[in-house]
VOPAGU-2260 file (C-alpha; in pm, 1 decimal, decimal comma):
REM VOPAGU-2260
SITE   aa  ch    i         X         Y         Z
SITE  UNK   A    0     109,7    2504,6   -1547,8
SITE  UNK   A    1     265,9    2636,1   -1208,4
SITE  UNK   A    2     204,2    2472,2    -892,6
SITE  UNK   A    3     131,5    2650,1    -577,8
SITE  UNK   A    4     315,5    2639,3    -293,6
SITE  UNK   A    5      93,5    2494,6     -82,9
SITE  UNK   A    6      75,9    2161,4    -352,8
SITE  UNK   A    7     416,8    2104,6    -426,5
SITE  UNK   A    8     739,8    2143,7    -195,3
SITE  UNK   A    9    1040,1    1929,5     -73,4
SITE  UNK   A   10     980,0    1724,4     250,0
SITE  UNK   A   11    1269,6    1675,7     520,0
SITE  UNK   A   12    1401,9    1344,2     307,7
SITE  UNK   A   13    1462,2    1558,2     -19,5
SITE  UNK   A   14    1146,5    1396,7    -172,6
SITE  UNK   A   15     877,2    1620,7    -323,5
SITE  UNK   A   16     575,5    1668,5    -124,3
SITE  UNK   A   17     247,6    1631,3    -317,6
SITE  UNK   A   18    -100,7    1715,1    -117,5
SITE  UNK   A   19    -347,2    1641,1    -402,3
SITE  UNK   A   20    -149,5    1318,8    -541,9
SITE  UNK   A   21    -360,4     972,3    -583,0
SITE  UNK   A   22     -97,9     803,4    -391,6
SITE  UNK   A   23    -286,1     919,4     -79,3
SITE  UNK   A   24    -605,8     791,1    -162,4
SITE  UNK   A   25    -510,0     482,8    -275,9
SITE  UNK   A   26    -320,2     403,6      18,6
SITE  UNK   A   27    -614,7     482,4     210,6
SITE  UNK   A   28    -883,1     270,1     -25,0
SITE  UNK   A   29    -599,9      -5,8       8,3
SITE  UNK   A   30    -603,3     -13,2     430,8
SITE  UNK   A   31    -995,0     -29,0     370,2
SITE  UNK   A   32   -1010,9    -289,5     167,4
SITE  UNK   A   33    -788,3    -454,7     402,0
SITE  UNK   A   34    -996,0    -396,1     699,5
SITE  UNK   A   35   -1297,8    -468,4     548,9
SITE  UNK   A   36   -1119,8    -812,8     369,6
SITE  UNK   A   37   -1275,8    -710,4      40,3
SITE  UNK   A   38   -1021,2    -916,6    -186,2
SITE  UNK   A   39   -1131,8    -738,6    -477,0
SITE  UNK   A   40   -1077,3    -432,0    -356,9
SITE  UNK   A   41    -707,3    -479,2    -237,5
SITE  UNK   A   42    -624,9    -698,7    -561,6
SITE  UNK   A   43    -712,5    -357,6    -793,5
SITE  UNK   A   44    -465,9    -158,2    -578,0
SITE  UNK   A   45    -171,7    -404,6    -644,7
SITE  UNK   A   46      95,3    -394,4    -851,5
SITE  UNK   A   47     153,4    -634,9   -1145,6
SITE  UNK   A   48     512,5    -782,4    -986,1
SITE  UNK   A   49     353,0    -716,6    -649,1
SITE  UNK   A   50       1,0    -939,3    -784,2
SITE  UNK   A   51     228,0   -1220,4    -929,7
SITE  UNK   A   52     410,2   -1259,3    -650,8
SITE  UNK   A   53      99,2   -1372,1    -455,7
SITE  UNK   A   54      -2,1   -1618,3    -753,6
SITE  UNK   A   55     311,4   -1753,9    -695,8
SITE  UNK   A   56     240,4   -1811,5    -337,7
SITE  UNK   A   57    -125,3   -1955,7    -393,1
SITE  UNK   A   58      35,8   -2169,1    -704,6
SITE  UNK   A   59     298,2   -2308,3    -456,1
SITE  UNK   A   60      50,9   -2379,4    -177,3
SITE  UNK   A   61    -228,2   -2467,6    -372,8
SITE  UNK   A   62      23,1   -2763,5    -560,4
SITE  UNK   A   63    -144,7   -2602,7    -891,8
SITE  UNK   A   64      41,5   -2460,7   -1171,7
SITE  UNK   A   65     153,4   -2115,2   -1192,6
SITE  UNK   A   66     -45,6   -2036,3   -1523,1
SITE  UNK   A   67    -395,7   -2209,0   -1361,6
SITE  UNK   A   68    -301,4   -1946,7   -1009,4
SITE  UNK   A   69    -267,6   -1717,2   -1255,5
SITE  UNK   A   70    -639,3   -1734,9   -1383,0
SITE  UNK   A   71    -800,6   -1859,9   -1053,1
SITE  UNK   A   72    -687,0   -1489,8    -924,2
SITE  UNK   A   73    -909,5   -1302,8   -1207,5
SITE  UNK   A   74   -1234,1   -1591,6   -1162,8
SITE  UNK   A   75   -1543,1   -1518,2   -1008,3
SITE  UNK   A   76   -1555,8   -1800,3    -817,4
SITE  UNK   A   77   -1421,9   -1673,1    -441,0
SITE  UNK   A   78   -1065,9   -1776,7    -517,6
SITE  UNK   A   79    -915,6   -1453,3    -472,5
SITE  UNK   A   80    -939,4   -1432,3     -57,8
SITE  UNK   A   81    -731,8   -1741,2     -68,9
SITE  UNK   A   82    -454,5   -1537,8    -305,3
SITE  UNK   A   83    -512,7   -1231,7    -122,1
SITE  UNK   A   84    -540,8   -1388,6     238,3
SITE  UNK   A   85    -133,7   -1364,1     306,3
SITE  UNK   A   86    -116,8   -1011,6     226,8
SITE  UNK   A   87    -413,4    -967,5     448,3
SITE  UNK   A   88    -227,5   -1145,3     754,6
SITE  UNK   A   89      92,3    -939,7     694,9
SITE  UNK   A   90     -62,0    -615,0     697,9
SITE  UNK   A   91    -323,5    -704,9     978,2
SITE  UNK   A   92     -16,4    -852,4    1166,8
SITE  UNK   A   93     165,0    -541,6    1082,7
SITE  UNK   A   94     -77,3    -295,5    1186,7
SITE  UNK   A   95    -223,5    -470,2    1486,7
SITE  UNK   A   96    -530,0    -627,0    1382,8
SITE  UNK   A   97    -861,5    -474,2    1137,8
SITE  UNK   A   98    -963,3    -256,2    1440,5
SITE  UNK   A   99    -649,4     -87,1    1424,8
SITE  UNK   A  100    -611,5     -69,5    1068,4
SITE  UNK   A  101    -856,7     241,2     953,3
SITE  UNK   A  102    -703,3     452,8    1252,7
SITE  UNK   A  103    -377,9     546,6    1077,8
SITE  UNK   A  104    -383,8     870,3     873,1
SITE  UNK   A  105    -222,6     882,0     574,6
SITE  UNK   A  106     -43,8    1160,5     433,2
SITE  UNK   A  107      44,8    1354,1     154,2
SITE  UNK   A  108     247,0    1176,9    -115,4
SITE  UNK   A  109     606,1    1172,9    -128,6
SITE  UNK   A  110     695,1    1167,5    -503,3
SITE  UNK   A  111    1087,8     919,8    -527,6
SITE  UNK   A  112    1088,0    1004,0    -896,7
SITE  UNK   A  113     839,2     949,8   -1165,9
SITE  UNK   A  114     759,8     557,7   -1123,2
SITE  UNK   A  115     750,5     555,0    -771,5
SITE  UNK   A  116     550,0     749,8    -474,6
SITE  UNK   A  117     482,4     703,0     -94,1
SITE  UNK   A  118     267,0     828,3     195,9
SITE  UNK   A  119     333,5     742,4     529,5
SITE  UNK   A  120     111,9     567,4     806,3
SITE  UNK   A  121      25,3     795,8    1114,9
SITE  UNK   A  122    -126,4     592,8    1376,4
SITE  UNK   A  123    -437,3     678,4    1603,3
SITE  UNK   A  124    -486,1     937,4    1371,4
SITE  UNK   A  125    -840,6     961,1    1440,6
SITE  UNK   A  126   -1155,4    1079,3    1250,3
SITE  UNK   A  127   -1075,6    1409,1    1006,7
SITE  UNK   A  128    -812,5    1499,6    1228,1
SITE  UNK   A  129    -539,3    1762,6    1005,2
SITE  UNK   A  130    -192,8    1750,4    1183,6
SITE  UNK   A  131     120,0    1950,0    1139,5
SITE  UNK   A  132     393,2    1802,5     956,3
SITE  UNK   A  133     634,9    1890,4    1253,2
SITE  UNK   A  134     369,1    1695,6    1476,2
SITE  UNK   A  135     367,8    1352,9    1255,8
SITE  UNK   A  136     505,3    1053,3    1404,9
SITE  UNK   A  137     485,8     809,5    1108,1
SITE  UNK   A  138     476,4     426,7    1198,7
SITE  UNK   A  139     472,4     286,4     848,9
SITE  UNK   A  140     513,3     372,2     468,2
SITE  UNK   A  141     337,7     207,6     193,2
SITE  UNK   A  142     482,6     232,1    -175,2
SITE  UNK   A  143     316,0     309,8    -473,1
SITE  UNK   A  144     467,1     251,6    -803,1
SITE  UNK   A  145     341,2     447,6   -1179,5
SITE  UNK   A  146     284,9     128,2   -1428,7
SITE  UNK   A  147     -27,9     123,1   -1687,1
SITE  UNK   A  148    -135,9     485,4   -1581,5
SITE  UNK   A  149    -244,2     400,7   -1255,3
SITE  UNK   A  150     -66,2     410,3    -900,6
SITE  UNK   A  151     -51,7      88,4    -745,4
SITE  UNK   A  152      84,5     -10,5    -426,4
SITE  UNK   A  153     429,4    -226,4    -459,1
SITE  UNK   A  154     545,1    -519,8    -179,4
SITE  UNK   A  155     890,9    -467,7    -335,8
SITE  UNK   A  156     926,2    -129,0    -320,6
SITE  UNK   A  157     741,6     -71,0      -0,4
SITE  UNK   A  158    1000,1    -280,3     135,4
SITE  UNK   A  159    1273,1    -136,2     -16,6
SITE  UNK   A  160    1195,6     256,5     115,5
SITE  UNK   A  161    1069,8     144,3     454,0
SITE  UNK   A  162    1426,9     -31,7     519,4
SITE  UNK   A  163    1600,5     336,7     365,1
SITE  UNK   A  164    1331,3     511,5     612,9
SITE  UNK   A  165    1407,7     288,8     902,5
SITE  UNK   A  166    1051,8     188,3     950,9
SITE  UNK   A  167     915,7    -141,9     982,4
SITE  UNK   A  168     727,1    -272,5     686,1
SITE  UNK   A  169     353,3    -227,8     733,7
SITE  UNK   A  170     291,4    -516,8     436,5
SITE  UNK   A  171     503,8    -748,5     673,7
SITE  UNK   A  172     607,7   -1086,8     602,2
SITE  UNK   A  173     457,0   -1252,4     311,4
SITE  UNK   A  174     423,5   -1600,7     360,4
């Protein structure tokens, strides 16, 4: 099957430019959920190395185990907000607080190379607003990475290609 132009083309950083790729509407279900603090909703959007990194974090606050983080993250019981809650900061921090937060646009996906996938953050983007490409003035990128069949979003790798793209991380400091 052939593409169309107007679906698939190379962007200004040599990275292929997708318009109808998930990427975009994860990243957009993800700064939701954020907003909104629906742990739930953020926890489905992360990646497994990006999820166990925050068990880690709960397990080393909490003084629990790793393996007992591990399974307070997928219980009913209200325990993920506190494994979610310093992602939440970091991007709220990042982003300038939930009001802020479901202004930004996001934008077509960049496909990196088969595992991996970003769209970048345009701020006081406004309510169905379509912009140029030449008019964007990106603040932030968020990462996606391909694992189980599903795009997630990635703290590592979000990291990684907003340092390359010389923007600031919008999942900030993790703490």
């Amino acid at each position: 099957m052939r593409l169309s132009p107007f679906r698939r083309r190379t962007g200004s950083a040599g990275y292929r430019v997708e318009y109808e790729h998930p990427a975009q509407i994860i990243g957009s279900a993800f700064l939701r959920a954020v907003a909104a603090d629906e742990p739930g909703a953020v926890w489905e959007r992360l990646s497994r190395e990006t999820r166990g990194l925050l068990e880690g974090l709960y397990a080393a606050r909490t003084a629990v185990p790793l393996r007992d983080a591990a399974a307070l993250a997928r219980s009913a019981d209200g325990r993920l907000r506190d494994v979610v809650a310093p992602l939440r900061a970091s991007v709220l921090a990042a982003l300038g607080g939930s009001e802020h937060v479901n202004a930004f646009g996001v934008s077509a996906a960049r496909v990196v190379d088969r595992q991996s996938a970003y769209v970048l953050l345009l701020p006081d983007f406004g309510e169905g607003r379509i912009v140029s490409e030449a008019d964007w003035r990106p603040s932030h990128l968020l990462a996606l990475v391909h694992e189980s069949r599903e795009w997630l979003i990635d703290l590592a790798r979000t990291a990684e290609l907003s340092a390359e793209a010389q923007l600031p991380d919008p999942l900030g400091t993790v703490r």
